[in-house]
PABA-620557 format. One line per field, with one value per residue: residue number from 1; x, y, z of N, C-alpha, C in turn; residue in one letter. Coordinates in steps of 0.1 Angstrom, whole numbers, plus 2048, in hexadecimal, padded with zeros to 3 digits. Example, Ala and Ser with C-alpha at 12.3 -4.5 7.8 and 13.67 -1.06 7.14 Angstrom:
seq	[1/2] .
nxx	[884/880] .
nyy	[7C7/7EA] .
nzz	[84E/847] .
caxx	[87B/889] .
cayy	[7D3/7F5] .
cazz	[84E/847] .
cxx	[884/881] .
cyy	[7DF/800] .
czz	[84E/84F] .
type	[A/S] .
END
This chain:
seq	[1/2/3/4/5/6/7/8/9/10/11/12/13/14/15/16/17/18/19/20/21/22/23/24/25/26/27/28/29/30/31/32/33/34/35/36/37/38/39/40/41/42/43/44/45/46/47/48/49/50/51/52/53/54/55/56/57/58/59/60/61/62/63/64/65/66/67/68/69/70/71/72/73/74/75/76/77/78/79/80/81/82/83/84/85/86/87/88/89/90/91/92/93/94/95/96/97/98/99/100/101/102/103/104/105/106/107/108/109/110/111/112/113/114/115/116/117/118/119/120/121/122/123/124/125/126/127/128/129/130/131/132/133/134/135/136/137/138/139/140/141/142/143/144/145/146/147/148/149/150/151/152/153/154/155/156/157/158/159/160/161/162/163/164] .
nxx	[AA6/AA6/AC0/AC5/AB3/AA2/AB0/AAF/A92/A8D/A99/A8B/A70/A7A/A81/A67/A58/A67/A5F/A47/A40/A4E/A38/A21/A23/A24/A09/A00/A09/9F9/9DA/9DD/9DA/9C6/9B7/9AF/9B2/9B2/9B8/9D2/9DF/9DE/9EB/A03/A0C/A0A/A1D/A35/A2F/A34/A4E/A5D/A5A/A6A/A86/A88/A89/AA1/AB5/AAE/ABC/AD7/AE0/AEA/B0A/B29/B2E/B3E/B40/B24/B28/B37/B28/B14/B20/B29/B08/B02/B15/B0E/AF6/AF8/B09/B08/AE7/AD2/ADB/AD8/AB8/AB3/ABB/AA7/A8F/A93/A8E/A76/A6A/A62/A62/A5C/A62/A7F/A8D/A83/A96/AB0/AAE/AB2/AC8/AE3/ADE/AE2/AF9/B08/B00/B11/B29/B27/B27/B3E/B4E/B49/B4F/B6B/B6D/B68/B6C/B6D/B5F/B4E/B2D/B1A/B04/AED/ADA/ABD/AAD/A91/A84/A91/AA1/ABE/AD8/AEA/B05/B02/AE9/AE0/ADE/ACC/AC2/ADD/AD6/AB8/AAF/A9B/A94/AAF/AA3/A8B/A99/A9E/AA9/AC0] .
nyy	[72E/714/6FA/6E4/6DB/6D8/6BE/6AD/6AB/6A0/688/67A/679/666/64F/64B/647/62F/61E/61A/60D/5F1/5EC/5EF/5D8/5C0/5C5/5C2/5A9/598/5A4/58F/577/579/578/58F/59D/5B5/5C6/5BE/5C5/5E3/5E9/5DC/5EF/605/604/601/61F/62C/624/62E/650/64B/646/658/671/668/66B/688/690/68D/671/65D/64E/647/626/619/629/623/60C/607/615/601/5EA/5F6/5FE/5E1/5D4/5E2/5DD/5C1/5BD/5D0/5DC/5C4/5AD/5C1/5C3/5A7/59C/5B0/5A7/58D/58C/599/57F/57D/569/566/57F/57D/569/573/58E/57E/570/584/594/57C/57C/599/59A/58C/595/5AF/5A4/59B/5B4/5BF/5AF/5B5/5CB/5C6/5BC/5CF/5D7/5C1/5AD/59A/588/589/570/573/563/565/561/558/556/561/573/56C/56C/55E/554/540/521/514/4F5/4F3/513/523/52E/535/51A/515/500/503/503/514/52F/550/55C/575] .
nzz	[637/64A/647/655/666/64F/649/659/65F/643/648/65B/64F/63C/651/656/642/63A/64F/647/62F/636/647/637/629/63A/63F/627/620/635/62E/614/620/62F/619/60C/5F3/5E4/5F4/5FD/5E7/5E4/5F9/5F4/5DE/5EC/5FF/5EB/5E2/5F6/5FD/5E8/5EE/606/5F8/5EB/5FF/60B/5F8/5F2/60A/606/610/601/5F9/5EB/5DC/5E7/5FF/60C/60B/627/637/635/644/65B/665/66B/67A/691/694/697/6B0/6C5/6C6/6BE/6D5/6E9/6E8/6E9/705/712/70A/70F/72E/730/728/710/6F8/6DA/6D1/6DC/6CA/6B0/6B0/6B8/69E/68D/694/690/673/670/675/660/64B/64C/64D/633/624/62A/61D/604/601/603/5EC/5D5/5BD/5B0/591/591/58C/5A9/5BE/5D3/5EF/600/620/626/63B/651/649/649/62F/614/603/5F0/5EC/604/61A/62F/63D/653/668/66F/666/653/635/618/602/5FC/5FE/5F1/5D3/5C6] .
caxx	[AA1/AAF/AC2/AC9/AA4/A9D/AAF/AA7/A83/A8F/A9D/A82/A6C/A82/A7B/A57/A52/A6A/A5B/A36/A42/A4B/A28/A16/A27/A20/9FD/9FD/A05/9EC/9CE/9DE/9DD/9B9/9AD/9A7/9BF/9B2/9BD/9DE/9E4/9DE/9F3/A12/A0B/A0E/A2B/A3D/A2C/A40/A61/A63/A5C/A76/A91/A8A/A8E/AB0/ABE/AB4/AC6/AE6/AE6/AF0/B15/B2F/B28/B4C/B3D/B1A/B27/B3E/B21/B0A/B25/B28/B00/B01/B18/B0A/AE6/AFC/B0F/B00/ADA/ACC/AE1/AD2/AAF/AB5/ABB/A9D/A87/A96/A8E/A6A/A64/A5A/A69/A5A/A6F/A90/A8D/A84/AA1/ABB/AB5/AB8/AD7/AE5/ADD/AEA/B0E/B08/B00/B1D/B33/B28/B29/B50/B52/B43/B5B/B78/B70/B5E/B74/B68/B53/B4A/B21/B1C/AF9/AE8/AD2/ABA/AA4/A81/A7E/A9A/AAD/ACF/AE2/AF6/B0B/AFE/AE4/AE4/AD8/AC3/AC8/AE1/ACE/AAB/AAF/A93/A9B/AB3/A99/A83/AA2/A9D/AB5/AC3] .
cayy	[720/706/6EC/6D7/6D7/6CD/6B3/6A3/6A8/693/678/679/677/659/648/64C/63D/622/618/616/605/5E9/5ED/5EB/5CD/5BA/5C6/5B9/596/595/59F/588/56B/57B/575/59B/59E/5C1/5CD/5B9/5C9/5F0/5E7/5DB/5FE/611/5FE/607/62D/633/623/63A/659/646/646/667/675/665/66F/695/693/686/668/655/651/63D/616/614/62C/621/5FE/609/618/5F6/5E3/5FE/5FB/5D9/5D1/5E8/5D6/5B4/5C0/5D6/5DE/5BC/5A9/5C6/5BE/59A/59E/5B7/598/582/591/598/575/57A/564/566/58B/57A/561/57C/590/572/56F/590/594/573/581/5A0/593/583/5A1/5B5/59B/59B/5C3/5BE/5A4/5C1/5DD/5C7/5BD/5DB/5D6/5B6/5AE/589/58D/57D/56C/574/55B/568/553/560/553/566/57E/569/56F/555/556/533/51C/50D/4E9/4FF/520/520/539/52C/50D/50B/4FB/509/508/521/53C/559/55E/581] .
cazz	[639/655/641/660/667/648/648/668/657/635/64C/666/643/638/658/655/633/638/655/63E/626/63E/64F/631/625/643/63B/61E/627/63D/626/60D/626/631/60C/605/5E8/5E0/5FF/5FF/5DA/5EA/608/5ED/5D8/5F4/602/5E4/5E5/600/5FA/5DE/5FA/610/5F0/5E3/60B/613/5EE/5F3/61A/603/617/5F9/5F3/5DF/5DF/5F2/60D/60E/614/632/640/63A/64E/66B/66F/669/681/6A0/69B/6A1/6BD/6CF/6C9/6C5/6E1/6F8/6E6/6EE/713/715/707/71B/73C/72F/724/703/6EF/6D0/6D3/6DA/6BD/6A3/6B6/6B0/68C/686/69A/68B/667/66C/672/651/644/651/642/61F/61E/62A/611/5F6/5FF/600/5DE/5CE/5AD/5AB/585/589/594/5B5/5BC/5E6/5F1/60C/628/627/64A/65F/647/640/621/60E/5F1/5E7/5F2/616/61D/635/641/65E/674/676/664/644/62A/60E/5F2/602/5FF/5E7/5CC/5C6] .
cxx	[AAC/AB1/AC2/AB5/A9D/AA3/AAE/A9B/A82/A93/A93/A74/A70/A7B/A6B/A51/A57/A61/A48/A3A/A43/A3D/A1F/A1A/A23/A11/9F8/A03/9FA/9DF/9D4/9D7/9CD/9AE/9AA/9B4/9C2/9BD/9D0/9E4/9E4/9E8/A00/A15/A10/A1A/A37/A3E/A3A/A51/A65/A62/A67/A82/A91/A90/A9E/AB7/ABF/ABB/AD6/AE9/AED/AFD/B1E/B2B/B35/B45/B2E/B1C/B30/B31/B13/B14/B27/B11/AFC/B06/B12/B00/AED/B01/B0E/AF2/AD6/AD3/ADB/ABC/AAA/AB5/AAF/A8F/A84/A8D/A7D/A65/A5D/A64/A6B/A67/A7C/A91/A8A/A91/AAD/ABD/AB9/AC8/AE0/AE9/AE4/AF7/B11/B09/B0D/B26/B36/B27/B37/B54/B4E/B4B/B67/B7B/B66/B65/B71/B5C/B49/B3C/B22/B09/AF9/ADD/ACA/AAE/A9C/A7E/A89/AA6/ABC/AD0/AEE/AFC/B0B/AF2/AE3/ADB/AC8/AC9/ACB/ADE/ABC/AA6/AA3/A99/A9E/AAE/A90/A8F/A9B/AA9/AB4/AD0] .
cyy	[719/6FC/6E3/6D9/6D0/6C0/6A9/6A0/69B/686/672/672/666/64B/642/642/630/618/612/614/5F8/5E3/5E7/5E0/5C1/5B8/5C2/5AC/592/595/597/57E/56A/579/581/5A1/5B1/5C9/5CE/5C4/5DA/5EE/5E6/5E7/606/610/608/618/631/62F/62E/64A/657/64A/651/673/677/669/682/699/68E/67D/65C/658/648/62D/616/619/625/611/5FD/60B/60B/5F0/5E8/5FD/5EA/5D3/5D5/5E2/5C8/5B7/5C4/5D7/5D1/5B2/5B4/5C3/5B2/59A/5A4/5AC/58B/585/595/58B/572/573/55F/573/583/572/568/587/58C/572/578/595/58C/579/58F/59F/592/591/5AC/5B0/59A/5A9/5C4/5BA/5AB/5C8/5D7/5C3/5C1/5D7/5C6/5B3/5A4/58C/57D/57B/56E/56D/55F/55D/560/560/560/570/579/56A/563/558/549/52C/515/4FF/4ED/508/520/52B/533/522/502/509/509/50F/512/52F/547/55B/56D/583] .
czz	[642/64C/64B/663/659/644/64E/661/64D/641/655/659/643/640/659/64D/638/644/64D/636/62B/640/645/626/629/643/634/618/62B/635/61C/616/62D/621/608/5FD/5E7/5EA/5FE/5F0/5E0/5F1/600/5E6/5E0/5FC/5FA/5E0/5ED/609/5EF/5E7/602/603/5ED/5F2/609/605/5EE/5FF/613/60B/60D/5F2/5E8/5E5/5E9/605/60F/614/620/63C/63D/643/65C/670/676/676/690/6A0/6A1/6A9/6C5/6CF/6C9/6D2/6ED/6F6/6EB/6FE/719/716/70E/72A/73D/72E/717/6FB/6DF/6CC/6D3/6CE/6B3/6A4/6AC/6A5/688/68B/693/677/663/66B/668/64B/642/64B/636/61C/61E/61E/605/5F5/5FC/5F5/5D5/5BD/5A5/59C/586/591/59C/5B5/5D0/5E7/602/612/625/636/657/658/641/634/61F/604/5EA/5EF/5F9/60F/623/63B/654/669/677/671/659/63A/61E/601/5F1/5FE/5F5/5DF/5C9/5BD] .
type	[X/X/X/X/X/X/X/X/X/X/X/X/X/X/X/X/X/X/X/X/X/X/X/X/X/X/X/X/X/X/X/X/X/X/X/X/X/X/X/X/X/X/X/X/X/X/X/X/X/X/X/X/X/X/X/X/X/X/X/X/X/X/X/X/X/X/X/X/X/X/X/X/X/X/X/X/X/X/X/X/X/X/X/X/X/X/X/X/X/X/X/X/X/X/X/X/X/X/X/X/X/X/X/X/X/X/X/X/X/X/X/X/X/X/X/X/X/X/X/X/X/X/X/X/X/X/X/X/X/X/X/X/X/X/X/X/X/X/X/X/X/X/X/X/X/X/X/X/X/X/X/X/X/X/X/X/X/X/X/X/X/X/X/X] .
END
């Protein structure tokens, strides 16, 4: 048996699901917001179907390591989507004119910084007991550790956040 093939497979797998779970998330917004509940309620089932295929994947590839390393490697991807892929996203967008694209771009760019920051701010205090509270925008992704006035990336109000 090819282990490296399989586990290109498992991650190739991984990718698969996570990307349909997404998908059918999105999906089921929509028939919510189209009024076909049923639909919307299949579409959240199956969402969660295949996160559980996505998690069970990436745990038999051993991509899951200690919380120290797993949060080294959230701030290394964290950081390349702000630094390098969206900023060349951004410019791509640009140059087409789409600018619905650059403005979902931005935030996500913008957010991941944020992101990147509070995984730093995890690893360098992993020993930490006191529980912390993350406050997420629904609109654009940022992360707080308390609740904004409004959220300093795309600017709706604070009370909308999510608590976590």
């Amino acid at each position: 048996m090819n282990e490296n093939k399989t586990l290109d497979n498992l991650m190739e797998a991984f990718a698969g699901e996570s990307q349909a779970n997404r998908k059918y998330l999105a999906y089921a917004k929509k028939a919510e917001k189209d009024g076909n509940l049923n639909a919307a309620k299949l579409f959240k089932a199956a969402s969660d179907a295949e996160t559980i295929h996505a998690l069970k994947h990436f745990d038999v590839a051993n991509k899951v390591s200690s919380t120290e390393e797993n949060l080294k490697d959230a701030v290394e991807g964290e950081t390349h989507e702000y630094k390098d892929m969206y900023p060349d996203f951004i410019k791509v967008a640009e140059a087409e004119g789409n600018k619905a694209a650059v403005t979902s771009f931005t935030f996500a760019m913008k957010a991941e910084e944020v992101h990147a920051r509070l995984y730093q701010e995890a690893l360098d205090n992993l020993a930490q007991t006191e529980e912390v509270f993350y406050y997420l925008c629904p609109v654009c992704g940022n992360i707080e550790k308390f609740v904004p006035e409004k959220c300093s990336i795309c600017g709706i109000p604070g009370s909308k956040f999510i608590k976590y």
